[in-house]
N, C-alpha and C positions, 0 to 999 in steps of 0.2 A: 504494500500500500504506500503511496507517496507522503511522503510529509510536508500538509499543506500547512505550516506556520509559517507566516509573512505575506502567504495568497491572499491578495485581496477579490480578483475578479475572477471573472472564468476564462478569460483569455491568458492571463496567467496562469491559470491552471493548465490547460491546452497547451502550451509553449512551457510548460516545466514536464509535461506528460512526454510529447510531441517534437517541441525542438522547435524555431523558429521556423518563419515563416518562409518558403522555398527549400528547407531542407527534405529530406528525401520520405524521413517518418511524419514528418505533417501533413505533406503534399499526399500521402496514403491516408492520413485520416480524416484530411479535407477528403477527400474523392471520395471516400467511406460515406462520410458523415451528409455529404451531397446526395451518394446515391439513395442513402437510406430517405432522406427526404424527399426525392423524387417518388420511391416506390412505393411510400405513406400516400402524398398529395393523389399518385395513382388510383389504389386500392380505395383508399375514403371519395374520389371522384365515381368511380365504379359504382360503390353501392348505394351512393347516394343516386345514382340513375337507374339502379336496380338492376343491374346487368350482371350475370354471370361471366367469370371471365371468357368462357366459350362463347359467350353472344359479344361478349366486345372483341375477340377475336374473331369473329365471323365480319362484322361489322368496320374494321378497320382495318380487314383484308392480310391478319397475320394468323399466328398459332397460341394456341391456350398455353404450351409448354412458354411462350416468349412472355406473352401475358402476366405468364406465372414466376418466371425469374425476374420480370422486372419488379414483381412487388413484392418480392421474395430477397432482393437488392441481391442479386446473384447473377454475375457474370457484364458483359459488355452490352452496352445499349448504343443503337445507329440513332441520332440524331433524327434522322429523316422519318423514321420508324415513331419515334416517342413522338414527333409532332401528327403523325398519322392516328396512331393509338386516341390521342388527345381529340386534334380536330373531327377527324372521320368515326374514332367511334364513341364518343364523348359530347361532342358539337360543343367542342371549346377550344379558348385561340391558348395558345402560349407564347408568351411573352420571356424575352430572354435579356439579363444585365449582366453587362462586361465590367468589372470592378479593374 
């Protein structure tokens, strides 16, 4: 367990876990911590339209297996694809910010 005496925020905490910012163990739990939030906003988008993942995979023209690993945050995700998922089987826009 770390020892958080002197942490004050959570980005301190991140960066005493993690390692600053562009090193090689952040930039994994950025990419982590990103995908797991894509594949939440995903699954909560889903059932809130009442769709099984097979019907949003029918519907957005992919596979329930893809479906399933993305909100499972397991494996790589095509860009092109998550905006397809979203728009085509969702009928919602995504919106993307470059920090």
């Amino acid at each position: 367990m770390t020892d958080c005496k002197g942490i004050k925020t959570f980005d301190e905490l991140i960066e005493k876990e993690h390692g600053k910012i562009g090193t090689d163990s952040r930039n994994e739990y950025e990419e982590g911590a990103q995908m797991f939030i894509v594949s939440e906003m995903l699954k909560e988008a889903r059932k809130t339209a009442n769709l099984t993942q097979e019907q949003l995979a029918i519907k957005a023209g992919t596979k329930k297996s893809y479906i399933s690993k993305i909100e499972n945050a397991k494996g790589n995700i095509q860009l092109s694809t998550l905006i397809r998922i979203f728009e085509k089987g969702l009928n919602k826009k995504i919106g993307l910010t470059f920090l």
